[in-house]
C-alpha positions in Angstrom: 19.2 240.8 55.0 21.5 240.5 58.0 21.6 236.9 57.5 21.6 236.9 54.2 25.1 238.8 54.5 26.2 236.4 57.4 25.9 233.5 55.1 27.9 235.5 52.0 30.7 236.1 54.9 30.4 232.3 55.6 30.8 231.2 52.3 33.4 233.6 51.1 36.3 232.2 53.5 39.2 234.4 52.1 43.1 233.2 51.8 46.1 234.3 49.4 47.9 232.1 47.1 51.6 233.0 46.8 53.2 231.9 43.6 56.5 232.1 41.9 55.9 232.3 38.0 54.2 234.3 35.3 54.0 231.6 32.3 52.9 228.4 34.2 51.2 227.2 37.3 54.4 226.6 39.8 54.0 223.5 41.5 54.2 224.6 44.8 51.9 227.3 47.1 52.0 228.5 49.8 48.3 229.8 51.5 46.8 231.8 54.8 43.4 231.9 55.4 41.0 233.3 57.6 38.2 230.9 58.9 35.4 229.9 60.9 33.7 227.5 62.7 30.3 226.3 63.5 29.7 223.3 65.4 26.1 224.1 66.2 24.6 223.4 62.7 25.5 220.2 62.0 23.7 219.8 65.9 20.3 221.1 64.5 20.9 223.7 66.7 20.2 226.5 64.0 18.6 229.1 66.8 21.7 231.7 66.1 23.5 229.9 62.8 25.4 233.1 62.0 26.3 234.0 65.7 27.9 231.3 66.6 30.8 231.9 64.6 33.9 231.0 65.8 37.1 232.3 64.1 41.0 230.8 63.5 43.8 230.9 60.8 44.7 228.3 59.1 48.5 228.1 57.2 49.2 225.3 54.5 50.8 223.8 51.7 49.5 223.1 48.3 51.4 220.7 45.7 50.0 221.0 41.9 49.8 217.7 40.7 49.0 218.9 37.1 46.5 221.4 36.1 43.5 219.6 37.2 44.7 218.2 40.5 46.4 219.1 43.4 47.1 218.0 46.9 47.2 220.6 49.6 47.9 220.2 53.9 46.6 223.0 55.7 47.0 223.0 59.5 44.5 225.6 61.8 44.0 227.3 64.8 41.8 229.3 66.3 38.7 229.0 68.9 36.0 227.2 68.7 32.9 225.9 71.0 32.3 222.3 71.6 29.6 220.4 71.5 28.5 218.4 75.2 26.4 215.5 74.4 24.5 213.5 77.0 25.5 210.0 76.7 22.1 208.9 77.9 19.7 210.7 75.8 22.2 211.3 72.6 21.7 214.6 72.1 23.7 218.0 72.3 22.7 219.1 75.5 25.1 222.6 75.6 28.2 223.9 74.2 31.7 224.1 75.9 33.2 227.7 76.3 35.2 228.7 73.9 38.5 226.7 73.5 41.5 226.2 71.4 41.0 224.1 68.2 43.7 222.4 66.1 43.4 220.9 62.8 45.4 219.1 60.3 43.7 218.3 56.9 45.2 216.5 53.6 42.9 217.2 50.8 42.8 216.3 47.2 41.4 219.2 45.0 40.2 218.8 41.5 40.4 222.1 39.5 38.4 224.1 36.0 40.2 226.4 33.8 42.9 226.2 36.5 45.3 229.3 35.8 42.4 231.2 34.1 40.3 234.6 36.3 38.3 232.2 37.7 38.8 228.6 38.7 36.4 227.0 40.1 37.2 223.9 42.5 36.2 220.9 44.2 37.9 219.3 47.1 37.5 216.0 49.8 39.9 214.3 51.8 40.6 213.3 55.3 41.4 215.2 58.6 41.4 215.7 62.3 41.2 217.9 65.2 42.4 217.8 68.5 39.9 220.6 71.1 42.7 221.9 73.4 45.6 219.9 71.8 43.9 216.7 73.6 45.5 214.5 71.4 43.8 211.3 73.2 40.8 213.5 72.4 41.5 213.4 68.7 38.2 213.6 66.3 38.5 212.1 62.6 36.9 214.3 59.9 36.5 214.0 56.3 35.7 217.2 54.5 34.5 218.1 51.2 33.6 221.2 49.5 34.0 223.7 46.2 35.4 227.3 46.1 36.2 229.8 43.6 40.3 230.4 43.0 39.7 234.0 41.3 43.5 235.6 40.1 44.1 238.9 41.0 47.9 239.0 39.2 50.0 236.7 38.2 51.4 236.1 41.8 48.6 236.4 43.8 44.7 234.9 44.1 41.8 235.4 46.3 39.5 232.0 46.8 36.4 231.8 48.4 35.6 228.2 49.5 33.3 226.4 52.3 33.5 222.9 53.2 31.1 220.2 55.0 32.9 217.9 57.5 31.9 214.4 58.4 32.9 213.5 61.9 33.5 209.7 62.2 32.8 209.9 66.2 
């Protein structure tokens, strides 16, 4: 049951959509959300999978491009451990203690029954993240995923969303 409930926490990754009109979707939005990381899973390295959370904020920016598309830039932060990979055997040997993650995503969304209770949503695009602000350290990412937009009042919505993201290193 307990990790049953870890993964509903996991999934449902919360953030509020500000808008600035009643009769029509308003091109611009603004968006906070909490979030979490897991580096471990993608690692087969599934011995804790809902323990080894690791939590940050993320701020961004989403443009509707009509009611089917939009393009949004969200930047986070937060904390994160890093994987250590032996360059020998190519394989996760440990994980780094927790350090400062940065990320900078732009993501092209394609939206259902947009402006309705629910929306559903699916989104890919490209990003990066940079452990410690190590910008010669930069990793390439491309993530995908789908979410829920569900409206609480015409200037505010809750979304639940998780994403999957390729590294390219």
């Amino acid at each position: 049951m307990k990790q049953l409930l870890m993964c509903l926490v996991v999934f449902l990754v919360f953030f509020e959509t500000v808008s600035y009109s009643q009769e029509s979707l308003t091109a611009n939005n603004l968006t906070v959300k909490a979030v979490w990381f897991n580096y471990h899973s993608p690692n087969n390295d599934n011995k804790k999978l809902f323990n080894d959370l690791d939590n940050g904020i993320e701020l961004g920016y989403t443009r509707n491009l009509s009611n089917l598309l939009s393009l949004s830039v969200p930047v986070r932060f937060g904390a994160a451990r890093f994987p250590i990979y032996n360059e020998s055997t190519k394989d996760v040997t440990s994980y780094t203690r927790r350090k400062i993650y940065a990320g900078l995503d732009a993501l092209l969304g394609l939206h259902f029954y947009k402006g309705k209770a629910i929306s559903p949503f699916i989104y890919a695009g490209i990003g990066a993240s940079a452990p410690s602000f190590d910008f010669d350290n930069l990793h390439g990412q491309a993530p995908f995923g789908f979410g829920l937009d569900i409206k609480l009042s015409d200037r505010m919505g809750l979304i639940a969303q998780t994403d999957y993201r390729f590294a390219f290193k």
